[in-house]
N, C-alpha and C positions, 0 to 999 in steps of 0.2 A: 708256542704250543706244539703238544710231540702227535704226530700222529696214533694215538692212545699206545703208545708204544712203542711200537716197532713196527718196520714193513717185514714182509715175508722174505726170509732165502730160501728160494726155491732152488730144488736140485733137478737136472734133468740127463738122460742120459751125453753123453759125449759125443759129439761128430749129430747132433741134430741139428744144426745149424741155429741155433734157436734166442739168437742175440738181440733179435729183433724182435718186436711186440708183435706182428702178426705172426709170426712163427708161433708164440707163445697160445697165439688165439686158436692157431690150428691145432697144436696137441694137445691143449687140453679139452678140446673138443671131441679129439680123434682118437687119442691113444689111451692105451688101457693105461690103468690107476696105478699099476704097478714100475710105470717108466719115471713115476715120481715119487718124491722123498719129501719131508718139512724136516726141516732141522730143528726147528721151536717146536713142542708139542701142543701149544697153547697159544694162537696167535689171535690178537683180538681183531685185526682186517687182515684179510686173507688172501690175496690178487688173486691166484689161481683158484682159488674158491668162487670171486669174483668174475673170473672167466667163463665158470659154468654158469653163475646165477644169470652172467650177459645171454647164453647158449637155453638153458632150462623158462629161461621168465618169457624168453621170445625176444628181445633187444633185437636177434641176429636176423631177424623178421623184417626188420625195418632197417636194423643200420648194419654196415662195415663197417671194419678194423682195417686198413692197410688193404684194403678191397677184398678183404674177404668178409661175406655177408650180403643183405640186400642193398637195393639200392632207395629204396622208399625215403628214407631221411639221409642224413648226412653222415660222411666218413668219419668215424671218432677217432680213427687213426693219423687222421689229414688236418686236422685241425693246424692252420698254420700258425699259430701263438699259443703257447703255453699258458695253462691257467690255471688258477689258485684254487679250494673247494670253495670259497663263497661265486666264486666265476662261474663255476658248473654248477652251484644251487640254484642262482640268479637265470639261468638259461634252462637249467632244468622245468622250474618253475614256469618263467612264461610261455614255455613253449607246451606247458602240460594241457590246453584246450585244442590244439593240433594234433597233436600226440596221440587226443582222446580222440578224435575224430579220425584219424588215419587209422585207429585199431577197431574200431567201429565198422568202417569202409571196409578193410580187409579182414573182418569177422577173425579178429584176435582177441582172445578174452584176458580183458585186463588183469594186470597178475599185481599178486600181493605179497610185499617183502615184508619179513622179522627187518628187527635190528640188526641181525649179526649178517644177514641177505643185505642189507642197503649198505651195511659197513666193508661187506667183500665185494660190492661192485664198486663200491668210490675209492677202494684200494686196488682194484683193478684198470681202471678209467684213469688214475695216478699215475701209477706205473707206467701207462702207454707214454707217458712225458720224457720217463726213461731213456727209452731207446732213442736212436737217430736211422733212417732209412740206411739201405747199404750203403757203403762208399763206393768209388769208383774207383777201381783196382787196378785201371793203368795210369793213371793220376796221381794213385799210391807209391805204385813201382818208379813214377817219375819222381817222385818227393823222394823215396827212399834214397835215389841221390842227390838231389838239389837240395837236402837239408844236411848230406855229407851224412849221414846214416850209417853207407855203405863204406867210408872211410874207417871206421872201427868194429861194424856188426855186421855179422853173415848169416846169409838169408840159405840156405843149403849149400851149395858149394860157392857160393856168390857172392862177394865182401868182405871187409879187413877181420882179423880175428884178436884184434886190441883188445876190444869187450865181448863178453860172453854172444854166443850165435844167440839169435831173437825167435830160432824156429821153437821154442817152449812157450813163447806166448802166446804162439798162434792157436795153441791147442786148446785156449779158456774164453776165446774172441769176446772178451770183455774189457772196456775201458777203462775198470776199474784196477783188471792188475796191470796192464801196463801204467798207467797213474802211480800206482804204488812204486813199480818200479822205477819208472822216470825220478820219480821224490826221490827214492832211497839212494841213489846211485849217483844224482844230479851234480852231486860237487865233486865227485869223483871225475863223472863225464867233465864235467868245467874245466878242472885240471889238464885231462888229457888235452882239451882240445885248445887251451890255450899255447899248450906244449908243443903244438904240431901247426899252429895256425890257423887253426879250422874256427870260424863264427861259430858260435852259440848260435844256431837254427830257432825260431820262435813257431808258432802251428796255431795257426787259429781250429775252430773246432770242425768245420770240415775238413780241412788238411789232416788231421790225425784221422780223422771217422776214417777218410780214402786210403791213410799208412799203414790201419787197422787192418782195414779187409785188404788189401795185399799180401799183411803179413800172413793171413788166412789163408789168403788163396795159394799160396806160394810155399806151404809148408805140406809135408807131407801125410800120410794119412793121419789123423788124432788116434792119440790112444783112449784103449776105454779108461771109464770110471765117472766117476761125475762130475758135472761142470756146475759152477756155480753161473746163473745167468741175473740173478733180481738182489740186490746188495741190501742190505741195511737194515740195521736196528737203530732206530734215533735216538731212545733212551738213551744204548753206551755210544753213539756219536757224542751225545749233548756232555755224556761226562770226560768221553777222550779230549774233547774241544777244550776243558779246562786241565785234563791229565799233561798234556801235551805240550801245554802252553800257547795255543793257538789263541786266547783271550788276552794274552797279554798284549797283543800288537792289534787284534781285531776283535771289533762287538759284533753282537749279535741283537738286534732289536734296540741299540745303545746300550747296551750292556758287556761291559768290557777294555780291550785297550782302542786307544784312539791313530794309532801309527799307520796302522791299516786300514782299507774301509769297511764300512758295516758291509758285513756279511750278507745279511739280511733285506740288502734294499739296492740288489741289482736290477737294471732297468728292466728284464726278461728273464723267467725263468729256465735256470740252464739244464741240459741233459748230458748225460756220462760225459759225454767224450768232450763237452765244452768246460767240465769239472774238471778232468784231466790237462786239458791244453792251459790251463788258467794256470795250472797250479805249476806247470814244467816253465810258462812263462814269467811267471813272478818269483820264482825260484829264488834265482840271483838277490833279489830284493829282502827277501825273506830273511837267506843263508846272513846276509849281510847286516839284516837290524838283527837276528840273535846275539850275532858274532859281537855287535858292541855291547850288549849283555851279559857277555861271557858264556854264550851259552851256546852247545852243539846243537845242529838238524835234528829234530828225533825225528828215529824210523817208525818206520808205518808195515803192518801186514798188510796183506789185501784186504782182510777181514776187518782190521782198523779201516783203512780208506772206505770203504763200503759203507762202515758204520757215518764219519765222517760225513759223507757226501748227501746220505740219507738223512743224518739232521739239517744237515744246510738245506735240503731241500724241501724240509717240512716245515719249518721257519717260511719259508717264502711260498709253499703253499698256505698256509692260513696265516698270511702278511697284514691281512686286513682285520684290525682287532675290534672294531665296532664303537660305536658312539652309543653308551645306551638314552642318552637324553633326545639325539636324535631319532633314536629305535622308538621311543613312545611316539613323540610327534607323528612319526610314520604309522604307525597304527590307527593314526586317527585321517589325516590325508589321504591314506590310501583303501578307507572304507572298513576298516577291521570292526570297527568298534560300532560299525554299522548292524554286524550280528553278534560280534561277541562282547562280554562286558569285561571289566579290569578290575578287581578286586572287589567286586559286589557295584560297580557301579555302572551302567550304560545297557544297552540292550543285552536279552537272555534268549536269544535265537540260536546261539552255537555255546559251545563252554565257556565259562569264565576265565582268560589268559591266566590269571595267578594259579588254575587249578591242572593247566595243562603239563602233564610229563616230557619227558624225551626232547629238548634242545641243547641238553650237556654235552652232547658228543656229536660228531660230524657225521657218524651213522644213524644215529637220533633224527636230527635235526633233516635227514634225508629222506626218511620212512615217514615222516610226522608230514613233511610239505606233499610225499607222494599219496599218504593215505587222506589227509586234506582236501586236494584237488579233488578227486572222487566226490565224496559230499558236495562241493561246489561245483560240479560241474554239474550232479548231476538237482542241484539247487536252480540251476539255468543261473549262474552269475555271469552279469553282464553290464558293464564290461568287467574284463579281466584283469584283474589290479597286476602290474609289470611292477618287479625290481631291479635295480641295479645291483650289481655284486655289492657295492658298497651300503648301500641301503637294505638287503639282506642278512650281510655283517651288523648291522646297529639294531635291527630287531631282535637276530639275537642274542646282541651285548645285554639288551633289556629285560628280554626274556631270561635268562642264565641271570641275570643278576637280581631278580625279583624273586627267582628259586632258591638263592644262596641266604637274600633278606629273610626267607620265613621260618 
């Protein structure tokens, strides 16, 4: 399932330092409208749209980003595990009598999102997954030779000049084009360094995040123009995945080649810079099942990686596909059908489920559970029916699939 789309590339000026999701939260909070760009004219979730609904609705009232914000609830920046949308429906959800009660206390008057509002804040809240905190830049500067870096690439007057100097990448401090480049270059690098004796250096993802911000910090001033900082359209991901041939070796949801592993069903979801180290580390692996195919590396732009990385990572956001046989059961378990009825049948206290709109889309299904709560809260329901991410998936597999039946 594609994130209805595409995610946003957002453009922002150069040298804003802005790689990071609180950076992202500050300016679009702070900075006039004109320091940014969309590239899409028509994007159905919106982050940076997202960022204001977090700043306009009041969110920033109660929570932080990466400590910017209050401190009333919790840091949505900090969250230490990455999570799928039915993860943040499932938490959204049972935390919404809390919630009500903390805007209550602090005389916040509960806000009301559209569709296109709930669909740019869960594309905002996404993206924070994106980013990884800064690196650590003397860490970097020490990897820079311990992974022999500095053996072919120079950092301003600093290092071998075998391969092109790296101070151009500093200027984008995104993990997506050094990714691309690492790919594009990789068997070329292989080459050299087998030539010279130099190991093939591996990077897990904080090691590159720390190589990252070195190459930043150690480069000289950025020039202007614009910086690409939020990658991806899943759509042409989902089609480059098969232009490319990256299905042949790897599935996606089991869909695909069986050589590689599914894509799809990594223990944790990964952010930029663990995209990138994966893909420089399994390189070799890669180079070598095409090669018994007959068949070369193919290159990637940034704007291919981008794409790339942003379907793989919408796959594994909505990983959890729903059980709808389970999603009935649960309507009834968990008191639904105590005020609403299912197809003309059971209690007529709230709408008939067969007649309700909006669980097609992850922005739907966002606005429906928030405008919901409301009524029930203020119905005095008690107790408050809790879901599991999993069990919010399977209601609604049921729901969606009872829409499709009629």
């Amino acid at each position: 399932m594609i994130i209805n789309g595409s995610l946003a590339r957002l453009v922002l000026v150069r040298g804003t330092g802005a790689r990071l999701a609180s950076a992202l939260v500050a300016l679009s909070l702070s900075v006039p409208q004109a320091a940014f760009a969309q590239e899409l004219s028509e994007l159905t979730q919106n982050p940076l749209g997202g960022s204001r609904v977090f700043g306009s609705k009041g969110c920033v009232k109660c929570h932080a980003v990466n400590g910017l914000g209050a401190t009333v609830g919790p840091d949505l920046g900090r969250i230490s595990q990455r999570h799928s949308f039915y993860d943040l429906a499932a938490t959204l959800w049972n935390h919404l009598p809390k919630m009500g009660e903390a805007m209550r206390e602090h005389d916040i008057v509960r806000p009301q999102m559209n569709t296109r509002e709930s669909g740019d804040l869960i594309a905002f809240l996404f993206t924070l997954d994106y980013f990884d905190p800064p690196g650590d830049v003397e860490r970097g500067k020490r990897l820079f030779v311990e992974k022999s870096c500095v053996v072919c690439h120079q950092m301003g007057v600093y290092g071998g000049v075998i391969g092109p100097s790296l101070d151009h990448l500093s200027q984008y401090g995104s993990p997506i084009v050094v990714a691309a480049a690492m790919w594009n270059h990789g068997p070329t690098m292989e080459e050299v360094m087998k030539a010279r004796g130099v190991e093939r250096p591996s990077f897990s993802g904080s090691e590159l995040n720390d190589l990252i911000s070195y190459l930043e910090s150690a480069s000289a001033a950025p020039l202007g123009g614009p910086l690409y900082v939020l990658p991806g359209d899943a759509e042409r991901g989902r089609v480059l995945f098969r232009e490319k041939n990256c299905m042949l070796c790897h599935s996606v949801q089991s869909v695909g080649g069986r050589v590689g592993p599914d894509l799809a069903q990594r223990e944790h979801q990964w952010g930029l810079t663990e995209f990138a180290a994966a893909m420089w580390n399994k390189a070799p692996l890669m180079v070598e099942a095409l090669a018994n195919r007959g068949m070369d590396i193919p290159q990637l732009g940034s704007g291919e990686m981008a794409d790339l990385v942003a379907y793989l990572y919408s796959v594994q956001f909505f990983a959890e596909t729903g059980d709808p046989e389970r999603g009935e059961q649960l309507l009834g378990s968990k008191g639904c059908l105590a005020c609403h009825s299912l197809g003309g049948a059971g209690e007529e206290k709230a709408p008939d489920l067969d007649e309700v709109r909006g669980m097609s889309s992850p922005a739907e299904v966002i606005a429906s559970l928030w405008s919901h709560s409301a009524l029930m809260e203020s119905a005095g329901t008690d107790p408050w029916p809790t879901f599991s991410s999993e069990e919010i998936a399977d209601v609604a597999a049921f729901l969606q699939g009872r829409a499709q039946d009629r």
